[in-house]
C-alpha positions in Angstrom: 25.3 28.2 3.9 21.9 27.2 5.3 19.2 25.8 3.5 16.4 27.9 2.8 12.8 25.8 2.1 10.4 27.0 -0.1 7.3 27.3 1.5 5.6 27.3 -1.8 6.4 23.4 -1.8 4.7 20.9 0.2 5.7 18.0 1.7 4.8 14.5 0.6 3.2 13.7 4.3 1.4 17.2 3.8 -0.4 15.9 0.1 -0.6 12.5 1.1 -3.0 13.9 4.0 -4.5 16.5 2.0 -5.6 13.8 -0.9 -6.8 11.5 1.6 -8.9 14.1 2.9 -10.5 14.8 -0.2 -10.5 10.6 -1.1 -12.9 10.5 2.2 -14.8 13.4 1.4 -15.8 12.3 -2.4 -16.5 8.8 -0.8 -18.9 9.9 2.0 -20.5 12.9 -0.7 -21.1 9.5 -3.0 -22.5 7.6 -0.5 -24.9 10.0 0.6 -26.1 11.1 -3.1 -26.1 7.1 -3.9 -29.4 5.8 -2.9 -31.0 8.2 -4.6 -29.6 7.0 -7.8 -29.5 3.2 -7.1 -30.7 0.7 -4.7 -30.6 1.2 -1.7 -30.4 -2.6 -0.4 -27.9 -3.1 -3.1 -25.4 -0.3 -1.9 -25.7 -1.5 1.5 -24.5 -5.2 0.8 -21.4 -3.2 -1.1 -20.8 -1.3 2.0 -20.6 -4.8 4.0 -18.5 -5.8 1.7 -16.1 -3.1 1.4 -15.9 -2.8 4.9 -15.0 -6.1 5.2 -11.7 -5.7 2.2 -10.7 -3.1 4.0 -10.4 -5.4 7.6 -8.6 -8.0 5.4 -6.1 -5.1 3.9 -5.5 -3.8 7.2 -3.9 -7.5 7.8 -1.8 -8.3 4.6 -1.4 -4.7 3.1 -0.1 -3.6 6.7 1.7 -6.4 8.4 2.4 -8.7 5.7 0.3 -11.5 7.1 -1.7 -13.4 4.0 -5.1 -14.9 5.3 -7.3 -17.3 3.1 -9.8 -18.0 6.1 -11.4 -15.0 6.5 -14.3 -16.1 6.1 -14.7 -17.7 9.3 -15.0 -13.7 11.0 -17.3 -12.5 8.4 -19.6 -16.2 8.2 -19.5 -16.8 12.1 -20.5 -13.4 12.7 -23.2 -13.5 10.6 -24.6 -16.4 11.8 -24.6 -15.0 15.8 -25.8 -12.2 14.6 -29.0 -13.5 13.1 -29.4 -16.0 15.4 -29.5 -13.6 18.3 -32.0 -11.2 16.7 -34.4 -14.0 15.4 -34.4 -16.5 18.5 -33.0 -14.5 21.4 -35.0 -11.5 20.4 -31.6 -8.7 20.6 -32.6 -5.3 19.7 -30.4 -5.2 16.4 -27.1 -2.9 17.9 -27.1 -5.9 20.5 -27.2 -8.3 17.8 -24.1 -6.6 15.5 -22.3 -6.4 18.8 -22.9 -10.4 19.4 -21.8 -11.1 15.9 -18.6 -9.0 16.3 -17.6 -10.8 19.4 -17.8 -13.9 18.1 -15.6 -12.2 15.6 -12.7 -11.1 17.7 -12.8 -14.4 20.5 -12.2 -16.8 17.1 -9.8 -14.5 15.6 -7.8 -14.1 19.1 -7.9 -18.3 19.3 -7.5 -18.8 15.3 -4.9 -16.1 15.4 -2.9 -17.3 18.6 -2.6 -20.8 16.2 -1.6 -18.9 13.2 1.0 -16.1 14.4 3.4 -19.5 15.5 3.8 -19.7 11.8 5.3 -17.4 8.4 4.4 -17.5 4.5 2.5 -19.8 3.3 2.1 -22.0 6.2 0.3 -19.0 8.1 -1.9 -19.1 5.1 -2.5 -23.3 5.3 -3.2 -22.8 9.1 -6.1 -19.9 8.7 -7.6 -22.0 5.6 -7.1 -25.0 7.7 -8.9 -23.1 10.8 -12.0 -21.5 8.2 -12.5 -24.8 6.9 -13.1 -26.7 10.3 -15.7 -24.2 10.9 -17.2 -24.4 7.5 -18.1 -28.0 8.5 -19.1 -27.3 12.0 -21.6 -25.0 10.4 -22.6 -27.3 8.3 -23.6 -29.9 10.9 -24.8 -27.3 13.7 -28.6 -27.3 14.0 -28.2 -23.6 15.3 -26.9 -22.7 11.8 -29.6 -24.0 9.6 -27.5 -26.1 7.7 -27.9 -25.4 4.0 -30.8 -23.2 4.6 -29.2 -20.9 6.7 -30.9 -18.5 9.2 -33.7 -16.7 7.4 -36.5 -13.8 7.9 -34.1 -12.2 10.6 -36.2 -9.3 11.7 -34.2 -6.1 11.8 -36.3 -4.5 14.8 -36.0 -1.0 15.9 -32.5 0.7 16.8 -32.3 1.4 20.0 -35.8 0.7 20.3 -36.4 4.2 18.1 -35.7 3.5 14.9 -37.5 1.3 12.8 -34.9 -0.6 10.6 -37.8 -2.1 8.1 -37.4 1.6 6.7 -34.6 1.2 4.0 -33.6 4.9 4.3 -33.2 4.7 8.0 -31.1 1.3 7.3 -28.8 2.5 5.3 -27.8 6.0 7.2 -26.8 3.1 9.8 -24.9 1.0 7.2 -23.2 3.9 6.6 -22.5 5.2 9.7 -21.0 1.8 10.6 -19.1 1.4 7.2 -17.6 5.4 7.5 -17.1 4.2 11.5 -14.9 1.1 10.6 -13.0 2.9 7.8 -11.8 5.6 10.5 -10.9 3.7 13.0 -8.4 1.6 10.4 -7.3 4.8 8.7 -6.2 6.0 12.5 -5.2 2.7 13.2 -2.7 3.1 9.8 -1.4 6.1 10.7 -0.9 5.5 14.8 2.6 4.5 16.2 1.1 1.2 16.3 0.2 0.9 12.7 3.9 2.0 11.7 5.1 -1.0 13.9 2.9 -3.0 11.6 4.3 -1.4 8.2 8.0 -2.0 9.6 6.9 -5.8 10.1 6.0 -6.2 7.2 9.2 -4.6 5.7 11.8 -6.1 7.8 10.3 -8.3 10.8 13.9 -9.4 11.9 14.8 -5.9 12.0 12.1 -4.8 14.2 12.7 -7.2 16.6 16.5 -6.8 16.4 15.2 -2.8 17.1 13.0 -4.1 20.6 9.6 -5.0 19.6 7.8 -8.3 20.6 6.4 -8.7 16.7 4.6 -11.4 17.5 2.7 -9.8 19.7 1.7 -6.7 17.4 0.8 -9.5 14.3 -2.2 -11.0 17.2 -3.3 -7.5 18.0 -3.7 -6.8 14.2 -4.9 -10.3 13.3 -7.3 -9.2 16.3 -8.3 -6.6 15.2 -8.8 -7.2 11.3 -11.0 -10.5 12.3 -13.5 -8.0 14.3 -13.4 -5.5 11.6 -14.4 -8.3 9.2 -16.8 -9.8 11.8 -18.6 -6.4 12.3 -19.2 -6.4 8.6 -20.5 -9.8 8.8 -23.0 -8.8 11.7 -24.1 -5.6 9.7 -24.9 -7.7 6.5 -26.9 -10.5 8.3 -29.0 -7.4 9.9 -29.6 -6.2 6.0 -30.2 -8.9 4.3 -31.9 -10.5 6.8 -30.0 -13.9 6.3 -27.2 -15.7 7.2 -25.6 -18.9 4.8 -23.0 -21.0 4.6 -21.9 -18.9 1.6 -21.1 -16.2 4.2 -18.3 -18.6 5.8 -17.5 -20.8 3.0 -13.5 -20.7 1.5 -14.6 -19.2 -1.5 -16.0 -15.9 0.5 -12.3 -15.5 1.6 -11.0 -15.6 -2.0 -13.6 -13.1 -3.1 -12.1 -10.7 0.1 -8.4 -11.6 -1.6 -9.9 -10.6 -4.6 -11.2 -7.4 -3.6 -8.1 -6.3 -2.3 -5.9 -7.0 -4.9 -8.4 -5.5 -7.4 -8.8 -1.8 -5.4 -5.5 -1.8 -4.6 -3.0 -3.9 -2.0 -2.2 -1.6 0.9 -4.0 1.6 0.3 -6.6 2.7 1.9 -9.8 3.5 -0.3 -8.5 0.6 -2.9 -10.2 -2.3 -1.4 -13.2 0.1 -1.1 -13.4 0.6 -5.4 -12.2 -3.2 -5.1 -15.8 -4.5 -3.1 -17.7 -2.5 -5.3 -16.0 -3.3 -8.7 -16.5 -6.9 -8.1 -20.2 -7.2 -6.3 -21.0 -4.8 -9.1 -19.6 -7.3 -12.2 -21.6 -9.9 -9.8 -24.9 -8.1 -10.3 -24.7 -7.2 -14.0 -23.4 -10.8 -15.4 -26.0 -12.8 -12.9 -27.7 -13.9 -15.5 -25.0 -15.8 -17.6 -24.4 -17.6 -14.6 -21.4 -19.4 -13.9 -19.2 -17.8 -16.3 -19.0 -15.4 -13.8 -16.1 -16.6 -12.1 -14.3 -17.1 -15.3 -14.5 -13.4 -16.0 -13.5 -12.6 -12.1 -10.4 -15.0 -12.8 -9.7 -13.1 -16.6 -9.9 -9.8 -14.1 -7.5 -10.6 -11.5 -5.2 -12.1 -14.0 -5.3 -9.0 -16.3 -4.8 -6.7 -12.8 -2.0 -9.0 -11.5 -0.3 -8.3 -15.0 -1.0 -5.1 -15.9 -2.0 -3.0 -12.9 0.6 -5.0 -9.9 -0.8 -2.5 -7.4 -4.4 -2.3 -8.1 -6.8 0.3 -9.4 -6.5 2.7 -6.6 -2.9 2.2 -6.3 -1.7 2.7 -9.7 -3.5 6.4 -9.6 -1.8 6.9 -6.7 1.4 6.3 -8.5 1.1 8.5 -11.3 0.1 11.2 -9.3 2.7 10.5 -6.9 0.9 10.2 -3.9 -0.3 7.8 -1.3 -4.0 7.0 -1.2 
């Protein structure tokens, strides 16, 4: 007897597509409304930000692959990014382009060190890796030092638009942040990206089934450092600065952070994750240090009561994938 399927009932693939259609849409409606409501120079250092999660995720939500120096993509980027628009005079999309470069030729060399290694080693080298550049920064007179590169003009885009308009900055902050978020949903859900998920499942399985894993992991590590390093570029540009704060170790444990809060391995969680935590930044500035002592309180109560973040135990109640 043949089985007859209701067409009434839709497959999990179908409502895991449709809800992440309507995820993108609320996000994009939100960020369009937003600036009206809020500040404008606010939501675009979130954007950065959550653009920047959402490289990391891509990394150890989709291949497994747990990095505590990403910092060094996001910081390095930065700095090339202001430095080419203040001293070499780059038109600003010349400048983010610089920045991300830099971004993907360290992550390629940082990431051809790394790969060689698993667990917690991996994590030691890309700490190990951050932190040299940390110091090089330091001691560079390129970099400022502890000053950093300030007053980086933002120019005109393309020689059109005048950036010094906030409006006209942010439609490009956003237009880069909805641009980077695409590409790593389509990366996700490419053949490529279920290579990565089977990695990070089983790696001695996907290499028993033909695949040179190692060679996937640098493309991803790749990847996720010029994802992070276009974030990087972006927020030197809006800001108009660039700090040792950008490529310090603990800018790679607010990135963690982020992640974990939204939600490991889905795709809008380290989105509500950037926000949720530069937003508790921005309210308790003024008690100071006791800042981080909430953050810590946060993660802990998220690590023991919500194991797959915000975004992800939603997604679990309601049974689908976001």
């Amino acid at each position: 007897m043949e089985h007859v399927v209701n067409p009434l009932v839709k497959k999990p693939s179908m409502l895991r597509s449709q809800s992440e259609t309507i995820g993108f849409v609320i996000m994009t409606a939100a960020f369009v409304i937003a600036p009206f409501l809020t500040y404008p120079l606010f939501l675009m250092q979130a954007m950065c930000f959550a653009l920047f999660a959402c490289a990391f995720n891509l990394l150890i939500g989709y291949v497994g692959l747990l990095s505590f120096g990403h910092a060094l993509y996001f910081g390095w980027a930065s700095y090339l990014s202001a430095y080419s628009a203040k001293t070499w005079g780059f038109s600003p999309e010349l400048a983010i382009l610089t920045g991300t470069a830099t971004a993907a030729v360290c992550g390629l060399v940082a990431g051809s060190l790394a790969i060689r290694r698993q667990g917690i080693y991996f994590a030691m080298i890309t700490l190990a890796l951050a932190q040299m550049m940390f110091f090089f920064a330091l001691q560079a007179k390129f970099t400022g030092g502890e000053d950093g590169i300030q007053a980086v003009p933002r120019g005109a885009l393309f020689g059109l638009i005048d950036l010094r308009n906030e409006m006209a900055m942010y439609a490009v902050v956003l237009i880069i942040f909805l641009g980077g978020f695409t590409f790593i949903y389509r990366i996700i859900h490419s053949p490529f990206g279920e290579v990565l998920k089977a990695i990070r499942e089983n790696e001695a399985r996907a290499i028993s089934l033909g695949y040179k894993t190692d060679r996937y992991k640098l493309v991803a590590f790749v990847l996720s450092a010029t994802l992070a390093g276009l974030a990087g570029a972006t927020k030197a540009i809006v800001l108009q600065l660039a700090s040792l704060t950008d490529v310090n170790w603990p800018m790679s444990g607010e990135v963690v952070l982020m992640t974990l809060v939204g939600g490991l391995g889905t795709i809008f969680g380290p989105v509500v994750g950037a926000f949720a935590i530069l937003v508790m930044q921005f309210k308790l500035a003024p008690i100071g240090e006791w800042v981080l002592v909430i953050q810590g309180a946060i993660f802990v109560t998220c690590v023991l009561l919500f194991r797959r973040g915000v975004i992800g135990e939603i997604a679990n109640r309601l049974h689908i994938r976001l």
